[in-house]
PyMOL commands that place a pseudoatom at each C-alpha (Angstrom):
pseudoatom trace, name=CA, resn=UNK, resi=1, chain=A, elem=C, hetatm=0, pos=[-13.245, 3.230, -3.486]
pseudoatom trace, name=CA, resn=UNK, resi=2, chain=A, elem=C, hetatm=0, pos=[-10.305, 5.110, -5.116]
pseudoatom trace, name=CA, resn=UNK, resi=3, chain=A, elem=C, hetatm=0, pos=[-7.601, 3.381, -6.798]
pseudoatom trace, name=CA, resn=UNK, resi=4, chain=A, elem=C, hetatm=0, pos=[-5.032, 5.087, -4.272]
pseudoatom trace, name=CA, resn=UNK, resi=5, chain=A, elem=C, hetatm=0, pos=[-7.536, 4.922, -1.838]
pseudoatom trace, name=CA, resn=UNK, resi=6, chain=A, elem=C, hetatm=0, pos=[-7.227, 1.022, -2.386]
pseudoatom trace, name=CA, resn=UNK, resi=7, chain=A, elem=C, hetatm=0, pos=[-4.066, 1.044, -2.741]
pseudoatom trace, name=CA, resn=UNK, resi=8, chain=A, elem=C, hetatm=0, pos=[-3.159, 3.376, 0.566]
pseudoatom trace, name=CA, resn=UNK, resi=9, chain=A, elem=C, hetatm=0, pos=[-5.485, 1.191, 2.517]
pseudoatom trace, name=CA, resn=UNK, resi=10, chain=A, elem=C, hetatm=0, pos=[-3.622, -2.005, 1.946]
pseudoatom trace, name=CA, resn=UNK, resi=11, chain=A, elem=C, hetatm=0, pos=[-0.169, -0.509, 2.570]
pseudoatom trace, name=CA, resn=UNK, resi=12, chain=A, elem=C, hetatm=0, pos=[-0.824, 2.433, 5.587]
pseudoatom trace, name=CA, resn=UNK, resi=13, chain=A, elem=C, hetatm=0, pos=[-1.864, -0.345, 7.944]
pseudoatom trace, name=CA, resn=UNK, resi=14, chain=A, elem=C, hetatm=0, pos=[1.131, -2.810, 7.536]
pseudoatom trace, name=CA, resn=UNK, resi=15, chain=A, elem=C, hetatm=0, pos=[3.554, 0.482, 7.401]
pseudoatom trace, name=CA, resn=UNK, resi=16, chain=A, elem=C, hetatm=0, pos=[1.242, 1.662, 10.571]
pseudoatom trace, name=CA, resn=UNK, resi=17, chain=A, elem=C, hetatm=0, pos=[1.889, -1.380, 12.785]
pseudoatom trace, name=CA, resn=UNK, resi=18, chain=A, elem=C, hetatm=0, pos=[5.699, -1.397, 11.895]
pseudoatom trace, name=CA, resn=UNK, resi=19, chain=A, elem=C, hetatm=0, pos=[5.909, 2.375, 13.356]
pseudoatom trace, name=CA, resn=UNK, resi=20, chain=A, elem=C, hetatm=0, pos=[3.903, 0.530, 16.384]
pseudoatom trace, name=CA, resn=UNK, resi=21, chain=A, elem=C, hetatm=0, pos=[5.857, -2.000, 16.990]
pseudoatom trace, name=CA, resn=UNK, resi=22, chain=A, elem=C, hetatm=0, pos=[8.872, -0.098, 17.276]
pseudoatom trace, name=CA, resn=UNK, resi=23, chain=A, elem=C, hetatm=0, pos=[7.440, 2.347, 19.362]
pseudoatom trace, name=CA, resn=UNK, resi=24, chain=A, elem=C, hetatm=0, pos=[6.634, -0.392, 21.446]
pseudoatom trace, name=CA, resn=UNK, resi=25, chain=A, elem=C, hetatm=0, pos=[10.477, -1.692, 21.463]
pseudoatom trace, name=CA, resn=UNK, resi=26, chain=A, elem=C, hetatm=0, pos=[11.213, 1.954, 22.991]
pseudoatom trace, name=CA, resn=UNK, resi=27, chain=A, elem=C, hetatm=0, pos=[11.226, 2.605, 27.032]
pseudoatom trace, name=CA, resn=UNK, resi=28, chain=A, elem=C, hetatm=0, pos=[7.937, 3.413, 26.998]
pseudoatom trace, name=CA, resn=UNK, resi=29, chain=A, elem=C, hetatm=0, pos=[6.723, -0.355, 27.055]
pseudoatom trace, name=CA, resn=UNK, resi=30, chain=A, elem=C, hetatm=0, pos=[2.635, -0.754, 26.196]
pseudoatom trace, name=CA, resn=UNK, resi=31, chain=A, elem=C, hetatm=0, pos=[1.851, 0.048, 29.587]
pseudoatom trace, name=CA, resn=UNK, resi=32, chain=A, elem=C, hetatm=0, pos=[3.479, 2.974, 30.059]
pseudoatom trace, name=CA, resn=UNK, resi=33, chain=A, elem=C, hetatm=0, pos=[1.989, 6.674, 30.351]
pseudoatom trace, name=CA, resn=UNK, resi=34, chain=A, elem=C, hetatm=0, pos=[3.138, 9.008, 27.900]
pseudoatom trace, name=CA, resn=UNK, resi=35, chain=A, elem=C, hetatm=0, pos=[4.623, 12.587, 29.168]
pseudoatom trace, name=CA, resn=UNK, resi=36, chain=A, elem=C, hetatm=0, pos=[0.856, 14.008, 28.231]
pseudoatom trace, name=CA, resn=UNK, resi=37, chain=A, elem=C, hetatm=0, pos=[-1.030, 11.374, 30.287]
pseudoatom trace, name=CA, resn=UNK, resi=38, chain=A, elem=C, hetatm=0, pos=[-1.981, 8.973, 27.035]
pseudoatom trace, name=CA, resn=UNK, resi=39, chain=A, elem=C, hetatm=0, pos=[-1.180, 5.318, 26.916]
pseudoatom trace, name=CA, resn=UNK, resi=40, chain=A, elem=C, hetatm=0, pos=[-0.145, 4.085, 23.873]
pseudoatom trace, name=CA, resn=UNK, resi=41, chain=A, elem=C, hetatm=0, pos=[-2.375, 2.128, 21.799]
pseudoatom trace, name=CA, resn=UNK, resi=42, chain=A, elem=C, hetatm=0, pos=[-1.679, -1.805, 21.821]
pseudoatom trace, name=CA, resn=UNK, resi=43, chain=A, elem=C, hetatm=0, pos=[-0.426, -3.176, 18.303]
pseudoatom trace, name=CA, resn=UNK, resi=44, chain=A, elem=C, hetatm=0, pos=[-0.508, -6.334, 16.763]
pseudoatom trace, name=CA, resn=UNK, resi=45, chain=A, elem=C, hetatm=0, pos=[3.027, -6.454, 14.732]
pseudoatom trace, name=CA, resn=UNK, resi=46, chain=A, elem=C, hetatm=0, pos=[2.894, -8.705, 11.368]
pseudoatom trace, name=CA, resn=UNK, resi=47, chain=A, elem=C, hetatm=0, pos=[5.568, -10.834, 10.806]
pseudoatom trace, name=CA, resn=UNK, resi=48, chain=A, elem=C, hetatm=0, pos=[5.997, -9.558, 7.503]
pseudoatom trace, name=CA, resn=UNK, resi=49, chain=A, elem=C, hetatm=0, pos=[8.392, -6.999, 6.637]
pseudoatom trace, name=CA, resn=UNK, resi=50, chain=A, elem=C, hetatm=0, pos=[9.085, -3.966, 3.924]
pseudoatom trace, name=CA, resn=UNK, resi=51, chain=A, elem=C, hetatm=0, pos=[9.312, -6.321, 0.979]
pseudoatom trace, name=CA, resn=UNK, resi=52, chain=A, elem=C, hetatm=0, pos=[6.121, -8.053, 2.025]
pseudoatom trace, name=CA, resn=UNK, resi=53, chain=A, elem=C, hetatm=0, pos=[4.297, -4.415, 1.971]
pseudoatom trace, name=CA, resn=UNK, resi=54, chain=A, elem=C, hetatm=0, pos=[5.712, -3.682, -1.459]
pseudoatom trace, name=CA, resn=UNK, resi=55, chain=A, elem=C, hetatm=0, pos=[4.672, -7.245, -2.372]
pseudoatom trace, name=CA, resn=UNK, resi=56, chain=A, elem=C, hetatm=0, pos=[1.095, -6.510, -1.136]
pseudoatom trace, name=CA, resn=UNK, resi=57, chain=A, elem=C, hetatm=0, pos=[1.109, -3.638, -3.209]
pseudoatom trace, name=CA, resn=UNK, resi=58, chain=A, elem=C, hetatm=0, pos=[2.151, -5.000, -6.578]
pseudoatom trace, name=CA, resn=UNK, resi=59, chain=A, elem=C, hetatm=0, pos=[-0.533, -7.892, -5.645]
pseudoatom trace, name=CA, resn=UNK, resi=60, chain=A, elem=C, hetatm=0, pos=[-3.305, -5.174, -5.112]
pseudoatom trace, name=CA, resn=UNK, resi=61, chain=A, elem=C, hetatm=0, pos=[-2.146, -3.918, -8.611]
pseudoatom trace, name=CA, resn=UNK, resi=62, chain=A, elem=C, hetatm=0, pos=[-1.854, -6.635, -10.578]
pseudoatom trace, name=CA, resn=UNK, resi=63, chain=A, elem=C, hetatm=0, pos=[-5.807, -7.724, -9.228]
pseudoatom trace, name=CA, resn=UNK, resi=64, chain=A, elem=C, hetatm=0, pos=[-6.870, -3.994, -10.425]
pseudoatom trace, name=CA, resn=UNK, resi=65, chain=A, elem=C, hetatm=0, pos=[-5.654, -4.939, -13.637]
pseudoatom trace, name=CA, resn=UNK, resi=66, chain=A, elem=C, hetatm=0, pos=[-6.514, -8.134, -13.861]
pseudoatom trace, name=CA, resn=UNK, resi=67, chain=A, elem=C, hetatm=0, pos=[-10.295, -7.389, -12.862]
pseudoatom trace, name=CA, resn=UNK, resi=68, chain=A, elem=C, hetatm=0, pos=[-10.006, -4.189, -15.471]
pseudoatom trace, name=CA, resn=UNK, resi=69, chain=A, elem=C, hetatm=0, pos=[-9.467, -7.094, -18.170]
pseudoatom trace, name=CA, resn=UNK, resi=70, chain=A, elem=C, hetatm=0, pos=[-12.303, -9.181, -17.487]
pseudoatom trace, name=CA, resn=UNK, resi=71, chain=A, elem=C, hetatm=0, pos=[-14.474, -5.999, -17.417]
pseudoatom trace, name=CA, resn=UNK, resi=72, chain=A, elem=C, hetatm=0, pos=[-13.482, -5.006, -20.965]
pseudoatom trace, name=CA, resn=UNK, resi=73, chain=A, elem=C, hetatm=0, pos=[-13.606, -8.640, -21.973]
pseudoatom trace, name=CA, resn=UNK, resi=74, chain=A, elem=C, hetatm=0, pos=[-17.135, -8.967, -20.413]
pseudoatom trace, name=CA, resn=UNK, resi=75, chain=A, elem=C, hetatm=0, pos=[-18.185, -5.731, -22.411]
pseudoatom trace, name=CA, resn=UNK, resi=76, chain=A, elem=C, hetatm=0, pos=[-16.775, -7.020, -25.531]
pseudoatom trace, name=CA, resn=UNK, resi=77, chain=A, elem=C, hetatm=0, pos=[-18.018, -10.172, -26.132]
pseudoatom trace, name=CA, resn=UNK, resi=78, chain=A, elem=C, hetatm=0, pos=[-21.380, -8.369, -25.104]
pseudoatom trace, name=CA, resn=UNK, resi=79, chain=A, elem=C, hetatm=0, pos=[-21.736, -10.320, -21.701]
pseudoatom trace, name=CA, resn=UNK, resi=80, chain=A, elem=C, hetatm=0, pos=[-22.372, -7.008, -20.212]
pseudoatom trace, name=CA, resn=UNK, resi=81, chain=A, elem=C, hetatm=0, pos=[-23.711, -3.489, -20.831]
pseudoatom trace, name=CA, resn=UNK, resi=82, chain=A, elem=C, hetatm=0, pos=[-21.810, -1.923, -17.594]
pseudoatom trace, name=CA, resn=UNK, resi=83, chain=A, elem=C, hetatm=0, pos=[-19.429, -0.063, -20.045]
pseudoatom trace, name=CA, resn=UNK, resi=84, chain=A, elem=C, hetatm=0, pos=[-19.060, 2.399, -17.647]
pseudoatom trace, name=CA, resn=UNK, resi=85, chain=A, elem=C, hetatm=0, pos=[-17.595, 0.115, -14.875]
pseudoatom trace, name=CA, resn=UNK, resi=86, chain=A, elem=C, hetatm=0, pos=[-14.905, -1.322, -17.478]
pseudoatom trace, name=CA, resn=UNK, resi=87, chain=A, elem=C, hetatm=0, pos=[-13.541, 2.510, -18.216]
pseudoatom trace, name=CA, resn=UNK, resi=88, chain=A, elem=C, hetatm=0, pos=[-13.790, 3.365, -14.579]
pseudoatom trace, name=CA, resn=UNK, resi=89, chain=A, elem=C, hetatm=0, pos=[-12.161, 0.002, -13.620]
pseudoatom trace, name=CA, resn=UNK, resi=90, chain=A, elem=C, hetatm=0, pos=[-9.185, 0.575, -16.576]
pseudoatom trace, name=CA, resn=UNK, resi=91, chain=A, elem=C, hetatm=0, pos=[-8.636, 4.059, -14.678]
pseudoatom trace, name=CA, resn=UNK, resi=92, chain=A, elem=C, hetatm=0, pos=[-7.880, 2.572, -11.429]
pseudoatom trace, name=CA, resn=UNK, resi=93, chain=A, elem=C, hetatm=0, pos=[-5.573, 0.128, -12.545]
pseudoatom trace, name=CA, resn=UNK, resi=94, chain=A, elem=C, hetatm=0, pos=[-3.679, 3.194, -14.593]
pseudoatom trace, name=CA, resn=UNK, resi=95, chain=A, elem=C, hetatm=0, pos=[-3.745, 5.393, -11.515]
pseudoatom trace, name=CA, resn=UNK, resi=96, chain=A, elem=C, hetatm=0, pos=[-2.580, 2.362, -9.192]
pseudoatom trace, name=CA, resn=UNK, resi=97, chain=A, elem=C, hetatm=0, pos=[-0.009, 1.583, -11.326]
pseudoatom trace, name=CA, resn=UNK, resi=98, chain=A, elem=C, hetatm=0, pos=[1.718, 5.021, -12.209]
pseudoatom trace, name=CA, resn=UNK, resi=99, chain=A, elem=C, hetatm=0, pos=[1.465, 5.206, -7.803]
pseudoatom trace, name=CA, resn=UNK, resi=100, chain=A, elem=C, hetatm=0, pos=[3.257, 1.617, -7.710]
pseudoatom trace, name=CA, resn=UNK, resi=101, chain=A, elem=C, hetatm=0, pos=[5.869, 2.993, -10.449]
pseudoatom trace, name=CA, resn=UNK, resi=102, chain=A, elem=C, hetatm=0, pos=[6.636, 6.442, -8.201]
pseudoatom trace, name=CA, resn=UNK, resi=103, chain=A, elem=C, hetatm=0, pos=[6.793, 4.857, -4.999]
pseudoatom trace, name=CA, resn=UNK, resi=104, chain=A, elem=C, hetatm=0, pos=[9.331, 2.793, -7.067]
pseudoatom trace, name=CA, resn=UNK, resi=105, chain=A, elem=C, hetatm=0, pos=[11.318, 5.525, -8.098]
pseudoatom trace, name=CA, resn=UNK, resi=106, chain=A, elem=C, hetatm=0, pos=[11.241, 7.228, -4.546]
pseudoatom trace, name=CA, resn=UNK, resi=107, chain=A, elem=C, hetatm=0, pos=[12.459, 3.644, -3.608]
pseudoatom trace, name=CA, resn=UNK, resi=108, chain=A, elem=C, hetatm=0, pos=[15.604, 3.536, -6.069]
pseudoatom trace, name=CA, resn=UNK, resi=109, chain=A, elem=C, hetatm=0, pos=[16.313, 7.669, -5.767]
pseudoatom trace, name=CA, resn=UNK, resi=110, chain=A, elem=C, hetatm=0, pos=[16.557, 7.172, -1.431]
pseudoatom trace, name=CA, resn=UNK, resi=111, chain=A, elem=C, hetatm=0, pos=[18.646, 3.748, -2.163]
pseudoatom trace, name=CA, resn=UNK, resi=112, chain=A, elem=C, hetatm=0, pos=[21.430, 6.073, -4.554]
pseudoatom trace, name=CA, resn=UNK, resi=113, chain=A, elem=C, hetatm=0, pos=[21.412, 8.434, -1.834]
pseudoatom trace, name=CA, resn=UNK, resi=114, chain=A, elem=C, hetatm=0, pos=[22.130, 5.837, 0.585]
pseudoatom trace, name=CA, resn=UNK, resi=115, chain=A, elem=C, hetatm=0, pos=[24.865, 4.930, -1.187]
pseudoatom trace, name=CA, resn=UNK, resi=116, chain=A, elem=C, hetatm=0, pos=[26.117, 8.521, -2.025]
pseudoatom trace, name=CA, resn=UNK, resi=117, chain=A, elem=C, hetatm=0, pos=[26.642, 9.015, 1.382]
pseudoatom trace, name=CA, resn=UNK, resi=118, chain=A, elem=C, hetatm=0, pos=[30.210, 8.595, 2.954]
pseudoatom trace, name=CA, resn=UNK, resi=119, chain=A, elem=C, hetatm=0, pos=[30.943, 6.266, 5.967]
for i in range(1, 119): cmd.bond("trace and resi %d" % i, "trace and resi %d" % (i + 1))
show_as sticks, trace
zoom trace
């Protein structure tokens, strides 16, 4: 799997079932038909919230880089020929990590605008 493949698969689900569950807080209860004759789909909320989802995310980093390290070790100390793996394995921490550090940024640029704004 892709690094932000990985990565987009831990997060989209918890962000997923947030949308869900406040969807499901709306007058249109989980039994409800929508306008277009669809029910919506029953959720099971976490009980986590945002800073859980960003904490699952620096977690599914930090393991990507961790496992990258043992890789290179392995190769180094000549318990293992998979070179390949350790280089592909280094990659997908990199790319996971630059995705962590932007969705950081975004994070920190919406926050200033937040605060920009006047009451």
């Amino acid at each position: 799997m892709s690094p932000i493949g990985s990565v987009y698969s831990s997060m989209v689900p918890q962000a997923m079932s947030r949308a869900d569950g406040l969807r499901e807080k709306s007058p249109l209860g989980p039994g409800s038909i929508l306008p277009d004759g669809m029910r919506p789909a029953p959720t099971n909320v976490p009980s986590g919230g945002f800073g859980q989802m960003l904490e699952g995310l620096v977690d599914t980093v930090s393991s990507k880089q961790a496992e990258a390290s043992d890789l290179t070790k392995r190769v180094l100390l000549g318990e293992s020929d998979q070179l390949h793996q350790s280089v592909i394995a280094m990659q997908e921490a990199g790319v996971a990590f630059t995705l962590m550090v932007e969705v950081r940024n975004k994070l920190v640029e919406s926050y200033q605008e937040l605060m920009r704004m006047q009451v």
